[in-house]
N, C-alpha and C positions, 0 to 999 in steps of 0.2 A: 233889465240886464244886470244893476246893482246887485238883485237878487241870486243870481248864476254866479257872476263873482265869488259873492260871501261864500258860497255852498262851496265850490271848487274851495276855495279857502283854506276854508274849515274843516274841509276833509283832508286834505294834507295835515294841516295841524295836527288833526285827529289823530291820522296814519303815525306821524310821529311818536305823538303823545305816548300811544298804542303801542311803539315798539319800545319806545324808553322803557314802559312801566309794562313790561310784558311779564305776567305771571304765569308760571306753572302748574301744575298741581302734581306734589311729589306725592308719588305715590307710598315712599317707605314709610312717610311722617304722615301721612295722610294731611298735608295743609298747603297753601299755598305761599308759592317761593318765588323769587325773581329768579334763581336758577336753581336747580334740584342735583345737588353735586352730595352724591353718596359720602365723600371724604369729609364735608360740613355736617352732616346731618349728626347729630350728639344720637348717642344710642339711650335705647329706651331702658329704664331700670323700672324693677316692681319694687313698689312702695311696702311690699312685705319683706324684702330682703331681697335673695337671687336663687330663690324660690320659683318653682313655677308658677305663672298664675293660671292655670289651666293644666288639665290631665290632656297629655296628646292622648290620641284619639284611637290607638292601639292599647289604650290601659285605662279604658271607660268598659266600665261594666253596665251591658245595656241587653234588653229585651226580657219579656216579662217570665220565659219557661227561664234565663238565669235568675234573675231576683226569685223566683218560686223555689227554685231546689237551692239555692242557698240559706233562702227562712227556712223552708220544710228540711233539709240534712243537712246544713252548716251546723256549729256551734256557736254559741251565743257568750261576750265576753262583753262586762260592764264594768263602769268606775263611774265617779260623781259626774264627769261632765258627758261623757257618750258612751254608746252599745255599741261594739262592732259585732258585725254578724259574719263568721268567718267561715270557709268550705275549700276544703283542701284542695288545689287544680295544677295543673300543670305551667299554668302561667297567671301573672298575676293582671287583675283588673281589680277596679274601683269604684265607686259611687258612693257620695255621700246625700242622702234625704233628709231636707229641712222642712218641716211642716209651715202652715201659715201662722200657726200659733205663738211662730219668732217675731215676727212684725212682717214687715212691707216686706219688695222684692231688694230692696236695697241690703236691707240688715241681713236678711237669708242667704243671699248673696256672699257676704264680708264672710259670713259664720260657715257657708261653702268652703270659701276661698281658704282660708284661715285653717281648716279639720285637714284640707288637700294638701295644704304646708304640712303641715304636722305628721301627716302619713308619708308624705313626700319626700321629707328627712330621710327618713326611718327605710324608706321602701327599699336601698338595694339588700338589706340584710334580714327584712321581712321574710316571713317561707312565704312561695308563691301558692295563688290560691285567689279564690272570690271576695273580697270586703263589701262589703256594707255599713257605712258608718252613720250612726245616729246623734246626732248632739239630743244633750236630757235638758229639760226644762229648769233646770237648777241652773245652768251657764246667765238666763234671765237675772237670775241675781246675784250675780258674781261681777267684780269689775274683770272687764278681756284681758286684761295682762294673767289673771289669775287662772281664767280656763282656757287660757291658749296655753299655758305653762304645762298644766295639768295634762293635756290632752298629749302635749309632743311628752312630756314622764311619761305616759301612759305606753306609747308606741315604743321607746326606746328601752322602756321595761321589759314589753314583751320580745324586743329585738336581743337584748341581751341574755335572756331566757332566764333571767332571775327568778327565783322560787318567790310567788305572789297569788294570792288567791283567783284573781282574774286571769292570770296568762297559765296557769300550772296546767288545767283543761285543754288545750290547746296544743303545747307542748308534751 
C-alpha cells in the first residue's frame, strides 16, 4: 500500500511540477519558451545587414529551358570577381551558381548569400531581365571585404549606366 501512496504522490507533484515549468514551443522563434508572446519575441536581423537573406521565390530564376536560352541568347558581362549572364525579359529573376570548386556547402553558401546582397541592392533600378551570376575563382584569393566591395561597384555601375567596358554591351 506504501507503494500506491508514493505514486499518487508523485504524480501530483509531477502534475504540478509540469504546469509550473510548462514549455511551449514558439513557433515564430522556433525555440522553446515558458510562454510564446509575439510582443517579447526580439525580431530577427540578418547578420549581412537588412538585406535579404534569400531571393523570394517569385524572383528565382529556375528550370533548365530558362538557364538554356539565357547562356545560349543572353549577353555575357564580366569583372574580376563574377560573370553575369544577362537576357533581356519582361520581369526580373535571378540565380546565382557556385561550383564545388569554392569549398564546402557552407562557404558556397555565404559566397550565394553575399552575390544575392549585392544584386539585391542594386535590383530596383537594374532593367528587368534573366541574371545568372557567376562568382570567378579569383574571389579564392581575395580577402571578402574586398570582393564583396567589388561585386556590389559592379552592379551599381551597371545600375548607373556609366560608360564601362562591361556594362556598355548591355546597355
Amino acid at each position: 500500500m506504501k507503494g500506491v501512496g508514493r505514486s499518487e504522490g508523485n504524480v501530483s507533484t509531477k502534475q504540478e511540477v509540469s504546469q509550473e515549468n510548462a514549455r511551449l514551443f514558439c513557433k515564430d522563434v522556433h525555440t522553446w519558451r515558458k510562454k510564446c508572446d509575439k510582443a517579447q519575441t526580439p525580431k530577427r536581423t540578418s547578420p549581412i545587414g537588412s538585406s535579404l537573406m534569400a531571393v523570394k521565390r517569385d524572383l528565382r530564376l529556375k528550370g533548365k529551358s530558362n538557364f538554356s536560352k539565357v547562356y545560349g541568347e543572353g549577353s555575357v558581362l564580366r569583372s574580376d570577381v563574377v560573370v553575369v549572364y544577362y537576357l533581356r525579359m519582361t520581369q526580373k529573376r535571378v540565380a546565382v551558381v557556385v561550383s564545388k570548386r569554392f569549398g564546402n556547402a557552407v562557404k558556397r553558401n555565404r559566397i550565394r548569400r553575399l552575390l544575392l546582397e549585392a544584386w539585391s541592392q542594386n535590383r530596383a533600378t537594374l532593367p528587368d531581365g534573366y541574371y545568372i551570376i557567376l562568382p570567378r575563382s579569383a574571389i579564392l584569393n581575395m580577402p571578402e571585404k574586398t570582393w564583396r566591395q567589388q561585386a556590389k561597384e559592379f552592379f551599381s555601375e551597371w545600375r548607373s549606366g556609366e560608360n564601362s567596358s562591361h556594362t556598355a554591351a548591355v546597355l
